[in-house]
C-alpha positions in Angstrom: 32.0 -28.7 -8.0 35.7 -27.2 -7.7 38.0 -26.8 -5.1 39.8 -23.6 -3.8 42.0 -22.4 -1.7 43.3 -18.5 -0.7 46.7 -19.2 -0.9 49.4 -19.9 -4.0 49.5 -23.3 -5.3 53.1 -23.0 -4.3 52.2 -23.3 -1.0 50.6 -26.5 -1.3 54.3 -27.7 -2.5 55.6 -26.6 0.8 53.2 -28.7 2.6 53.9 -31.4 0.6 57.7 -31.4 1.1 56.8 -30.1 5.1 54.9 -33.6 5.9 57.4 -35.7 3.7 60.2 -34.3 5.5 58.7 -35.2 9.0 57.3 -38.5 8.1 61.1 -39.6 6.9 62.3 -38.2 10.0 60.3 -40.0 12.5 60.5 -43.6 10.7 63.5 -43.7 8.6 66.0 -41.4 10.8 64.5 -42.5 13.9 67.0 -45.5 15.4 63.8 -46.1 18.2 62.0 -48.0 14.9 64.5 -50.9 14.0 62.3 -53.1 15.3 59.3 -52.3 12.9 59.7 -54.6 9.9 59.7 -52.7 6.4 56.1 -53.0 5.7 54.9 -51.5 9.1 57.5 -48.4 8.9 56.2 -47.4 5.4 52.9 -48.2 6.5 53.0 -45.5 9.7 55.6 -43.4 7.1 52.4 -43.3 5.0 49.6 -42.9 7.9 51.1 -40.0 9.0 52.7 -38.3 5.8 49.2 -38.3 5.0 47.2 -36.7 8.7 50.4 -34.1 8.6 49.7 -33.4 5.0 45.9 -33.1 5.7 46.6 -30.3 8.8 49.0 -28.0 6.7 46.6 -28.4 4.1 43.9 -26.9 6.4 45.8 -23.8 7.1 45.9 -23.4 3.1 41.4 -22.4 3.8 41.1 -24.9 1.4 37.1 -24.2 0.1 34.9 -26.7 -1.7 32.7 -24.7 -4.6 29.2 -26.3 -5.6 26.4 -24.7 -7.8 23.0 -26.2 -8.5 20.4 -25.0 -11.5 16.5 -24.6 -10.7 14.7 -23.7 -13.5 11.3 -21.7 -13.0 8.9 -21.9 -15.4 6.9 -18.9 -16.4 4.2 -17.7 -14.0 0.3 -18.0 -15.2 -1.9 -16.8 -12.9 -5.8 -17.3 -13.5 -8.4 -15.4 -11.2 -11.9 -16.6 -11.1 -14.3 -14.4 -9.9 -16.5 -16.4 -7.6 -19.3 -13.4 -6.3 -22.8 -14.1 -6.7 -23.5 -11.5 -9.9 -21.6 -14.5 -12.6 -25.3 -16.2 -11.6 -27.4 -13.1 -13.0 -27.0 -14.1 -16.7 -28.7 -15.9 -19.1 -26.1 -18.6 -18.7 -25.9 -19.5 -15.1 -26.6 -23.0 -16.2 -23.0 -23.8 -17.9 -21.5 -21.8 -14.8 -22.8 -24.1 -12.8 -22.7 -27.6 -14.4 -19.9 -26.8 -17.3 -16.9 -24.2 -16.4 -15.2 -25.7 -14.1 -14.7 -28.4 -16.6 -13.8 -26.3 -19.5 -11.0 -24.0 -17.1 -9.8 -27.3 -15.8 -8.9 -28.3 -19.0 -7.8 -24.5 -20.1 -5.4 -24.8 -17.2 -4.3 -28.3 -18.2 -2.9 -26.9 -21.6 -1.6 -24.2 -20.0 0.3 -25.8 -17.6 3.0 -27.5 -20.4 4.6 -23.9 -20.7 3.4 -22.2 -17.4 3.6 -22.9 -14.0 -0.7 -22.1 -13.3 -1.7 -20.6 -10.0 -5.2 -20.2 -9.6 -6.9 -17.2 -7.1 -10.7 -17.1 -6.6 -11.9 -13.7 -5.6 -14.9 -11.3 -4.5 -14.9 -10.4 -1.1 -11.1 -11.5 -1.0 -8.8 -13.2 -2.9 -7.3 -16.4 -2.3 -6.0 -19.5 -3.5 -8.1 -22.2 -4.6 -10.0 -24.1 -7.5 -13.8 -25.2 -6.1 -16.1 -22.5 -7.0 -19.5 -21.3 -5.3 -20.3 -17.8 -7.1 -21.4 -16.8 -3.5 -19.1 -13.8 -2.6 -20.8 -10.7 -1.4 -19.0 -8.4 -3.7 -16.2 -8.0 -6.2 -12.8 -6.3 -5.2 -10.7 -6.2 -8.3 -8.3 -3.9 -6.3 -7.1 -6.6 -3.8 -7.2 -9.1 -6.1 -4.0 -7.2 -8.2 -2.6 -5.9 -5.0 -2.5 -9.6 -3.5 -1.2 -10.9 -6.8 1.8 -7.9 -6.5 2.6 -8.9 -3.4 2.1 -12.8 -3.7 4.5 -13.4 -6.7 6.7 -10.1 -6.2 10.3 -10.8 -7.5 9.2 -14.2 -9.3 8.8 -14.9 -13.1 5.4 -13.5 -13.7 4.2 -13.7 -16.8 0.5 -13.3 -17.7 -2.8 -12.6 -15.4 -6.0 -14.0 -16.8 -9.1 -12.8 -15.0 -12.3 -14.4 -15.7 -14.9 -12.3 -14.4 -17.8 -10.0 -15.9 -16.2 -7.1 -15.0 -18.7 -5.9 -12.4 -16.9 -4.6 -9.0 -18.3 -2.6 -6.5 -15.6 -2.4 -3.8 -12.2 -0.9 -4.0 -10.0 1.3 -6.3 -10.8 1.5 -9.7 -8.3 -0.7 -11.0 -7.7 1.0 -14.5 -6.8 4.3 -13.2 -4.5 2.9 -9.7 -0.3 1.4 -11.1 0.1 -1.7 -9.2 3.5 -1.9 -10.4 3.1 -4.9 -12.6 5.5 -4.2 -15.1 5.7 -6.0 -18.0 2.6 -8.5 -16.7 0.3 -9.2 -19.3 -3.3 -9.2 -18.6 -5.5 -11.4 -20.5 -9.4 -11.0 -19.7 -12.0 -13.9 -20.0 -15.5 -12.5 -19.9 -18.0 -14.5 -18.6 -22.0 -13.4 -18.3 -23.9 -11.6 -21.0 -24.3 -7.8 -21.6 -28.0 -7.9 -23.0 -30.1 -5.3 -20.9 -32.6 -8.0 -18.5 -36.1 -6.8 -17.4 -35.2 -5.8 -13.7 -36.4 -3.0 -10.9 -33.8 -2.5 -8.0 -32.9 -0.9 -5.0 -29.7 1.1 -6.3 -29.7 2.8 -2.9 -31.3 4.6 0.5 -30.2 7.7 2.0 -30.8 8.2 5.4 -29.3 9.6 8.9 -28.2 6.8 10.8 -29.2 8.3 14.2 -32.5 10.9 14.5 -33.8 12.4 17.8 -36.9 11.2 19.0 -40.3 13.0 18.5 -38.8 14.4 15.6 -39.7 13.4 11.6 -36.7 12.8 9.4 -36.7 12.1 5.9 -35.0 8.8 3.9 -34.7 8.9 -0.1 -35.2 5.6 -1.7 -33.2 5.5 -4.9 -34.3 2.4 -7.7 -33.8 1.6 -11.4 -36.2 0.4 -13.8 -34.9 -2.0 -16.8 -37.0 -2.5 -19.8 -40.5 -2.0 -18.3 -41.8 1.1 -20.3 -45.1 1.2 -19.7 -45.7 -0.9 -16.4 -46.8 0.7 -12.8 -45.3 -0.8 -9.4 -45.9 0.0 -6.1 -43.0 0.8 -3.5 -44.0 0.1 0.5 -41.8 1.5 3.3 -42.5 -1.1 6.2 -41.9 -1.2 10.4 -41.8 -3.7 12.1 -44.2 -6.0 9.4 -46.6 -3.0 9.2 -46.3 -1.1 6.0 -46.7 2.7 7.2 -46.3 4.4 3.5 -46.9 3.2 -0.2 -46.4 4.9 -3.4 -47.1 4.1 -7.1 -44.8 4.4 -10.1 -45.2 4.7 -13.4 -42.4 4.1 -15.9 -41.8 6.2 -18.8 -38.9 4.8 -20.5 -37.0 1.2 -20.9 -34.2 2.9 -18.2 -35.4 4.8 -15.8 -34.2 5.8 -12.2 -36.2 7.1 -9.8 -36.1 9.1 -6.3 -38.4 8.8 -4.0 -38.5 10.9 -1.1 -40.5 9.4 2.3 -40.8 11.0 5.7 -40.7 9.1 9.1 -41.9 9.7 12.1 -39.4 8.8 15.3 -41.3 7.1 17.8 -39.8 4.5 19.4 -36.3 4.7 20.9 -33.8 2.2 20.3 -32.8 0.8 16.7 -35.5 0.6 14.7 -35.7 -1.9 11.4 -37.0 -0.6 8.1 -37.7 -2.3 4.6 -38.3 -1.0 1.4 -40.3 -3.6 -0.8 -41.1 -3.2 -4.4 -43.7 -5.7 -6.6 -42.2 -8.1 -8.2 -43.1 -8.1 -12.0 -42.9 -10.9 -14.1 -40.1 -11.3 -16.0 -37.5 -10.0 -14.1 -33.5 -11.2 -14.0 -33.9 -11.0 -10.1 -36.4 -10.9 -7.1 -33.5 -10.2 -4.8 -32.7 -6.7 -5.2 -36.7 -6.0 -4.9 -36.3 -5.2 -1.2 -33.6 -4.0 1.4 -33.5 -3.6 4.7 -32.3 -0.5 6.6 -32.0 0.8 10.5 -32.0 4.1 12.1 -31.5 4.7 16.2 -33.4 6.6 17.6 -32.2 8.4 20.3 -33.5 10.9 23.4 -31.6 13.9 22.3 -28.8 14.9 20.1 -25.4 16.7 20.7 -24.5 20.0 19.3 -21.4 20.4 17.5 -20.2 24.2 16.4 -17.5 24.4 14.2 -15.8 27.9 13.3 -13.8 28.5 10.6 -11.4 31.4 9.5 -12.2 30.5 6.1 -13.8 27.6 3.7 -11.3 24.3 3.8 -11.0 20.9 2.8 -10.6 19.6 6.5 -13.5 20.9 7.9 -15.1 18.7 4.6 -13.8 16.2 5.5 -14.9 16.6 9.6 -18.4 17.3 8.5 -18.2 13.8 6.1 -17.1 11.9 8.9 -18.9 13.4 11.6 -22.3 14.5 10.7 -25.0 12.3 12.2 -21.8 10.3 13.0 -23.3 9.3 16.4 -26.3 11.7 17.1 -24.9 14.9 16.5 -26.2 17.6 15.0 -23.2 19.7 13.5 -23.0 23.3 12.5 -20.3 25.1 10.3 -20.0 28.8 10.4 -17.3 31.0 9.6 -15.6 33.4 12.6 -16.8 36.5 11.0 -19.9 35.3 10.8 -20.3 34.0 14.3 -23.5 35.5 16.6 -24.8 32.4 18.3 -24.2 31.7 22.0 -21.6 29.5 22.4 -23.6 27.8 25.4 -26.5 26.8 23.2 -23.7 23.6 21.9 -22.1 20.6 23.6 -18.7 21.2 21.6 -16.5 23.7 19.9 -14.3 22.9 16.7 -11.8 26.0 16.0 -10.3 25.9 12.9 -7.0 28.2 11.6 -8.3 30.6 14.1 -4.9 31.4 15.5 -3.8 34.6 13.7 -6.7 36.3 15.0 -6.0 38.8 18.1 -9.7 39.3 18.5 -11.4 40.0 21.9 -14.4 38.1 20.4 -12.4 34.8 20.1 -10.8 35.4 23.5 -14.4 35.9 24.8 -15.7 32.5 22.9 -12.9 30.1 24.4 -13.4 31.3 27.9 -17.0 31.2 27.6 -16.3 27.6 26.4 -14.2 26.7 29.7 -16.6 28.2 32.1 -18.9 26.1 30.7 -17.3 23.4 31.0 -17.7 22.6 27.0 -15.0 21.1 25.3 -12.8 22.2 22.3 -10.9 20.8 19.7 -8.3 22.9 18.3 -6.8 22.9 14.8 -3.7 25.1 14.7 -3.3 25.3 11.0 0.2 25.4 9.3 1.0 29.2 10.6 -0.1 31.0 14.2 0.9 33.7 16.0 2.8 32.0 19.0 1.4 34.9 21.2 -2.1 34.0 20.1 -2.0 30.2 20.3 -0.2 30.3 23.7 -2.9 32.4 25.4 -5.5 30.1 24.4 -4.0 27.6 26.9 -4.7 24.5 24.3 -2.6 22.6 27.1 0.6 22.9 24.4 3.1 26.2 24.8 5.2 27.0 21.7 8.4 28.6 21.7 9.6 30.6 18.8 7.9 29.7 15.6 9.7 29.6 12.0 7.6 28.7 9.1 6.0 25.4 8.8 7.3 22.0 7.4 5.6 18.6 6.9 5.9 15.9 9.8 4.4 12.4 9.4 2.6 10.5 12.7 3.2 7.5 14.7 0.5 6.6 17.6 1.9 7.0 20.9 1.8 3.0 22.3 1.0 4.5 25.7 -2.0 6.6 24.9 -4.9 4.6 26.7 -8.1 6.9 27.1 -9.5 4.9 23.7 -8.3 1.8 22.2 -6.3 2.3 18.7 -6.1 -1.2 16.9 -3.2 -2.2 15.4 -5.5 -1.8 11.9 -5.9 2.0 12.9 -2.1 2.3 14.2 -0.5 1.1 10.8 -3.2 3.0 8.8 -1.7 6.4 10.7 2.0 5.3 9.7 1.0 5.2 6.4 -0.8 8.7 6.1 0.2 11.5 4.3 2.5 14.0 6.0 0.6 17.7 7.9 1.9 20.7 7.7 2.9 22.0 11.1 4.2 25.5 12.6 8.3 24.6 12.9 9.2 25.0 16.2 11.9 23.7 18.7 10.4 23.7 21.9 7.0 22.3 22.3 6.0 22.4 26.0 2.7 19.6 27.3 1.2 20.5 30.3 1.8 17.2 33.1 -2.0 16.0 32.7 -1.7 16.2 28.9 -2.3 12.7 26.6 -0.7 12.7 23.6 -2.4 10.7 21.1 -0.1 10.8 18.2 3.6 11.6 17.8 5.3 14.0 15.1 7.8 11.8 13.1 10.2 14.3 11.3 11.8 12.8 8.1 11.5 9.2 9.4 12.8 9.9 13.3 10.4 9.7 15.8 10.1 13.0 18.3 8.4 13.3 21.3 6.7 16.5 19.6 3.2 16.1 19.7 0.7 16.4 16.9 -2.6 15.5 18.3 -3.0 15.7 22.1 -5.9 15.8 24.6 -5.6 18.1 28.1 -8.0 18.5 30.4 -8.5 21.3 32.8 -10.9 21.1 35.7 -14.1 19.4 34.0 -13.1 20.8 30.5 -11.3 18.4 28.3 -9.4 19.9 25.3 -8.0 18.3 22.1 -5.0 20.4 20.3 -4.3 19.1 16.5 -0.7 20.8 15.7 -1.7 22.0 11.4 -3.7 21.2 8.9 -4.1 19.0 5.8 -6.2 16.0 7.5 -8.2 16.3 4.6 -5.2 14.0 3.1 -5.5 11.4 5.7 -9.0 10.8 4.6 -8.4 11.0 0.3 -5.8 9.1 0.5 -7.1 5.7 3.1 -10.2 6.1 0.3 -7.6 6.0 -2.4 -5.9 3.1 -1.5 -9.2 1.2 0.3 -12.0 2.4 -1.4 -13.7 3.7 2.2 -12.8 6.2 4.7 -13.6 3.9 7.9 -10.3 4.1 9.5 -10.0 8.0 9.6 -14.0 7.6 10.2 -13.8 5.7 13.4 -11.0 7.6 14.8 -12.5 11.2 14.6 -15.5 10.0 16.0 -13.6 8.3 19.2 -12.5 12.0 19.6 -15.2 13.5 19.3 -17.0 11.1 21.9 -13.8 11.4 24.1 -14.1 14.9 24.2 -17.9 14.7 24.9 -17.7 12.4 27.8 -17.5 13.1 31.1 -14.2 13.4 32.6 -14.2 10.3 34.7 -12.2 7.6 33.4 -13.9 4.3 32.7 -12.3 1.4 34.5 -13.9 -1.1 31.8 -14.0 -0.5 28.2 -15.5 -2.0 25.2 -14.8 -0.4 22.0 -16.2 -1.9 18.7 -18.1 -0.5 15.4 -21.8 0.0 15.2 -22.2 -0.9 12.1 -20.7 -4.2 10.0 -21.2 -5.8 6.9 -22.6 -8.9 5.6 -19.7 -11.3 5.4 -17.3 -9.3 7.4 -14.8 -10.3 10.5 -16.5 -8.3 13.5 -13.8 -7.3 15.9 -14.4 -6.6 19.5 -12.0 -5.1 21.9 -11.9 -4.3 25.7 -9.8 -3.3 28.1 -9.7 -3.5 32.1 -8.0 -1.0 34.4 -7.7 -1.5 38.5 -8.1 0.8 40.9 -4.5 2.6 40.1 -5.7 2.9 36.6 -2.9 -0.3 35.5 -3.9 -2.0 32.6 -5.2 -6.0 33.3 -5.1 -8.7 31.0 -5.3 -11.6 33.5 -9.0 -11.4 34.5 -11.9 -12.9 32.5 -13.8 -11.0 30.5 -16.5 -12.5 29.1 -18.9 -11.9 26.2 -22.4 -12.7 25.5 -24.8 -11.9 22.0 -28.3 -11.8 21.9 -30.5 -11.9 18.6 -34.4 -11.1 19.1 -33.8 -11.3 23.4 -32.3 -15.0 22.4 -28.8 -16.1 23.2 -27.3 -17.1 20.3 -23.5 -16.9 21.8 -21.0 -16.6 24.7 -17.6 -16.4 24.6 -14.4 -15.6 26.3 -12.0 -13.0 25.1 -8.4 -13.3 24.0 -6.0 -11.4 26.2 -2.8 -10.3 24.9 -0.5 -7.5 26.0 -3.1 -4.6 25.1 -5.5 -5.6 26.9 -8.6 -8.2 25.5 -9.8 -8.7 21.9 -12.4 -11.3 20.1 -13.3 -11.4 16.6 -16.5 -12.6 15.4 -17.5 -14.2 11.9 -20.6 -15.2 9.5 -22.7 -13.2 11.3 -25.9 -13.3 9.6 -27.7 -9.7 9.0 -30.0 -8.2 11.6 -29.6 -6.2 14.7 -27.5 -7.4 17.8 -27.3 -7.1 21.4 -24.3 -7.4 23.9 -23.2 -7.7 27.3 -19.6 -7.8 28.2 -18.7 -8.6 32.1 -15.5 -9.0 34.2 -14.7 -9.1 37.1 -11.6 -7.3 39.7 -11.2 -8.3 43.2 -14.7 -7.7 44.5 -15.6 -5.1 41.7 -17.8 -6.3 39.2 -18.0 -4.6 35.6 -20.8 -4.7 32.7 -21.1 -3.1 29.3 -24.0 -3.3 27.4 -24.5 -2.2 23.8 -25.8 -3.2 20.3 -24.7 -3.0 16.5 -25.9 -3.7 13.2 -25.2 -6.4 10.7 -26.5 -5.2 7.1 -27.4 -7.3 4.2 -24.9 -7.3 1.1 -26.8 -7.4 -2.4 -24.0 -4.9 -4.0 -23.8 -8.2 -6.6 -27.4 -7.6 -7.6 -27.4 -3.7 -7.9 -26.0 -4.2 -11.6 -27.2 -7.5 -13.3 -25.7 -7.0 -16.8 -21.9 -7.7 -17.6 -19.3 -4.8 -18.0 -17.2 -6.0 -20.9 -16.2 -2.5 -22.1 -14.4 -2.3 -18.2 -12.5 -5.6 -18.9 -11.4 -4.6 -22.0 -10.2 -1.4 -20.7 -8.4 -3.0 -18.0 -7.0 -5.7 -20.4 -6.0 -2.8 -22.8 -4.0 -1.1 -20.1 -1.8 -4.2 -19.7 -1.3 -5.3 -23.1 -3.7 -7.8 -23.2 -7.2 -8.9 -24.8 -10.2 -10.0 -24.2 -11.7 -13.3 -25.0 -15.4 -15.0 -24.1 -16.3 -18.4 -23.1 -16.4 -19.8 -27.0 -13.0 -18.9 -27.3 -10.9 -20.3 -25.1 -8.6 -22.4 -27.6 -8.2 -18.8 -29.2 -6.8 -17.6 -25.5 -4.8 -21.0 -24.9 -3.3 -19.9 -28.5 -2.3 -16.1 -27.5 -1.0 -17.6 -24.3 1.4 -20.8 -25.9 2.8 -19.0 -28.8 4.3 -16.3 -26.4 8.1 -16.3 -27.7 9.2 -13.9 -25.1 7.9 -15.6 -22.6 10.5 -17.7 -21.4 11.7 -19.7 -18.2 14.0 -17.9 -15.9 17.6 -20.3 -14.5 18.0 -20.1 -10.9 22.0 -20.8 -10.3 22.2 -21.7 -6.3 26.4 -21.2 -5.7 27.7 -22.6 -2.5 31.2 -22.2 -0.7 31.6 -24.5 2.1 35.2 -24.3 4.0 36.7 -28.1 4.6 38.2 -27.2 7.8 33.7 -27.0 8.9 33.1 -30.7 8.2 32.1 -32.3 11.4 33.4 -35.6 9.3 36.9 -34.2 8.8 37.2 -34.7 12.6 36.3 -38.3 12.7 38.4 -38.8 9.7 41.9 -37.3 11.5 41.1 -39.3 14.4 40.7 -42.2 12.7 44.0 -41.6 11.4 46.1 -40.9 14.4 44.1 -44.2 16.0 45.2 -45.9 13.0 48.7 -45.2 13.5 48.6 -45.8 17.3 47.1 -49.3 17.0 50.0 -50.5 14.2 52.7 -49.2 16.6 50.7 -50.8 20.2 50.5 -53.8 17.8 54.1 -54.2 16.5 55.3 -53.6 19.7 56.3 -49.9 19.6 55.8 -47.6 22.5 
């Protein structure tokens, strides 16, 4: 602690000799004081000598300097997988009776040179030491991504993850930077990697919506694990009533198979399905010997066209996210190509068509409009102005120079669907499209823009993806191409596609609805997983079309045509959300009501909760994974009869050192709320002596 002021110490001098020189002249050259005996005039001389000192002092910004040390030790963190596959080994036993003892006391050695953070993960990863090995599945992605951001900036030091390296959601962590730096990662293998006698369900392909009357084939995909030489039988069953069975035969100790089965749609609605397969004696698991699967079936489908100028990654990427999407049968053909009648489909997709001064596209988009059948438009990155203009897209373009690359920002007033703030910060984060350049970009007055252009960081009111609607026909313009990065890179950095997913196909049903706007709305997935948050939102409009959030809206869940929940949802400044969780698997029903003045509103609908057994898919350990990850961080891999030799590596670390904080403070005197009490004090001091001697 140190003192300092921001003037010359000579000035500190003349403040001495300024408060001397005044004290003497008030006591001692001041005839009014010949009454005060000697004592009391060199007490006042010294009461206020020392209050005028104390003020000219102030002026000086006199500063009072404090520092304070906090040492950090280094950072350990240790990550515990806790998903249900650590169970599948040989040794599930000492997992379940023994660990926890032995990490407890691998963390209690630890802990005299690091400061030991523990994270359990699976299905997420958070803090905590109790373990359950019942997580769904294994995300070794957001586990390094949480530890990044969780001790970002602080003296990290080592990772240790104890897991047996089997994931099944998220990047690959070996091949993604994290930006770890020097972190080292230590791995501590738990499970076995000896081959166990197992058949599985690896996988079933399958549309997720067929048209009724019509028979529609699912592939059943398994994998046989040292049984050479046994037979099994594989039933497909509806509703408890097994309608096909098949027998296998397996010719080796790993064999997959691929089964192809053919089902008739008979029934409308969501139908449940299960694949069962014998149980043979011996095997690791009984779990992954069945799965259960649904398919709607629905009265008719809805045909998409899409025409191309030429082969491209976005339509790809359409046809991923689309196809079968929500009952739609979609077709791809190229413009030179193109012979079919346009009325024979329930929606057009032109793609890069643009530069093409063709009467036969001219003839195909007013064929379109007089039949009312809506279009979505993508521009591509050039376009004759001329061209595009006449297709009256519900966007005019001046003059066009070139293309460059503009990123998006949802427009917070778009309302015809409901964008979640998941979806809105998803589309922030995209990769930039390449658009025609142009300076004047002209919406026609019933045009909704979905999405903005933002043009090196600065938000326009350009628009990149707008909807129009003219007479019954609705139209959706997307301004360039390069979507197909949208969708890579969400799966890049997620590991699924779902956001890019579930927009496109609100689009798509947007465009395929009628044009009368819906006063209630209730907008949530069809399909969830086991374990995850299921999140509902609604919105309610009055008669002006003004967005309410004061009314109750209500929500009720049936399983099997039983209640099994009513709630009331949240309202907040976009209208009404609810989230729902542990949810167990099975197919749901729904009613949401409100109601407005003497209006009353209902939606009804249904989705999907599907099993997880991702753990069981795989049932022997993946050490040659862990030690690549470990290997990319300059780390090593130990097992469970080593962990003195890993408390070793991790003690004897000379570089690994603790990091001194120094916390330095500058507080200005003149601040203290005490300084006030203590100059009053003063000039009371000095008052009461004089009252009391008899002075004025």
């Amino acid at each position: 602690m140190g003192l300092d002021i921001g003037y010359s110490f000579y000035y500190v001098i003349i403040c001495f000799f300024i408060a001397l020189i005044y004290s003497i002249s008030l006591y001692f050259k001041n005839s009014k004081n010949k009454h005060f005996s000697k004592s009391i005039i060199y007490l006042l001389f010294s009461l206020r000598f020392l209050l005028v000192l104390g003020l000219c002092l102030l002026l000086l910004e006199p500063v009072i300097n404090s520092s304070s040390e906090k040492i950090e030790k280094p950072i350990l963190v240790f990550a515990q997988d806790n998903s249900e596959s650590i169970l599948l080994g040989s040794d599930s036993i000492f997992y379940l009776n023994n660990y926890q003892d032995s990490i407890n006391k691998l963390k209690s050695e630890l802990a005299l040179k690091y400061d030991v953070k523990t994270i359990n993960f699976g299905s997420n990863a958070q803090k905590g030491d109790s373990l359950s090995f019942k997580d769904k599945y294994t995300n070794f992605d957001q586990l390094l991504t949480n530890i990044k951001g969780r001790y970002f900036g602080r003296n990290l030091a080592s990772i240790v993850i104890a897991s047996d390296g089997i994931f099944n959601v998220g990047a690959h962590p070996v091949y993604k930077e994290y930006g770890l730096g020097n972190v080292i990662i230590h791995a501590l293998a738990l499970g076995d990697t000896l081959v166990r006698k197992d058949n599985s369900i690896q996988k079933i392909r399958h549309n997720k919506k067929v048209k009724i009357g019509n028979k529609f084939p699912v592939e059943l995909q398994l994998l046989s694990k040292s049984f050479k030489g046994a037979s099994f039988n594989v039933q497909l069953i509806q509703n408890g009533q097994v309608i096909e069975e098949k027998s296998l035969s397996v010719d080796q100790n790993l064999q997959s198979f691929n089964i192809p089965f053919t089902i008739n749609a008979e029934k409308e609605g969501v139908n449940k399905f299960e694949f069962k397969i014998d149980q043979l004696e011996g095997e690791i698991t009984y779990k992954n010997n069945s799965s259960v699967f649904y398919i709607d079936v629905i009265k008719e489908t809805l045909k998409v066209l899409v025409v191309a100028s030429s082969p491209h990654p976005d339509i790809a990427v359409l046809k991923a996210s689309l196809n079968n999407k929500i009952g739609r049968d979609l077709e791809i053909v190229l413009f030179s190509d193109l012979i079919g009648n346009v009325m024979d489909y329930d929606l057009l997709i032109l793609h890069r068509l643009y530069n093409n001064n063709s009467n036969k596209l001219f003839k195909l988009i007013e064929k379109a409009k007089m039949a009312n059948i809506s279009i979505l438009h993508i521009s591509g990155n050039t376009l004759r102005q001329s061209y595009f203009n006449k297709m009256k897209t519900g966007i005019q373009l001046g003059k066009i120079n070139g293309s460059y690359n503009v990123s998006c920002e949802i427009n917070p007033g778009f309302n015809s669907f409901i964008i979640d703030s998941e979806m809105s910060k998803m589309f922030s984060d995209y990769p930039p499209l390449d658009v025609p350049f142009s300076s004047d970009y002209k919406s026609k007055s019933k045009s909704d823009v979905v999405i903005n252009q933002k043009i090196n960081g600065v938000l326009t009111n350009y628009p990149l993806i707008q909807f129009s609607s003219t007479n019954n026909q609705k139209q959706c313009t997307i301004l360039g191409e390069g979507i197909w990065r949208w969708r890579f890179n969400e799966f890049l950095e997620n590991g699924n596609s779902n956001v890019f997913d579930s927009f496109f196909s609100k689009v798509i049903q947007y465009l395929l609805t009628s044009n009368k706007k819906d006063r209630f709305i209730v907008d949530l997935d069809q399909e969830f997983k086991e374990n995850d948050p299921i999140r509902i939102y609604s919105k309610l409009y009055n008669d002006n079309y003004e967005l309410v959030n004061s009314a109750n809206v209500q929500f009720e869940l049936f399983k099997d045509s039983v209640k099994i929940l009513e709630k009331n949802f949240n309202s907040n400044d976009n209208g009404y959300s609810l989230t729902l969780n542990q949810l167990e698997p099975g197919n749901y029903f729904y009613k949401a009501s409100s109601e407005l003045g003497k209006k009353s509103f209902i939606k009804k609908g249904s989705f999907i909760v599907k099993e997880l057994k991702l753990e069981y898919m795989k049932t022997n350990a993946d050490f040659q994974f862990l030690k690549q990850l470990s290997s990319k961080y300059s780390g090593s891999i130990f097992t469970t009869y080593e962990f003195d030799k890993l408390a070793s590596n991790l003690l004897n670390k000379v570089d690994v050192v603790e990091i001194i904080h120094v916390d330095t403070k500058n507080e200005e005197i003149i601040k203290w709320k005490l300084l006030f009490l203590i100059i009053s004090s003063f000039l009371f001091l000095e008052w009461f002596i004089r009252k009391l001697s008899g002075g004025y």
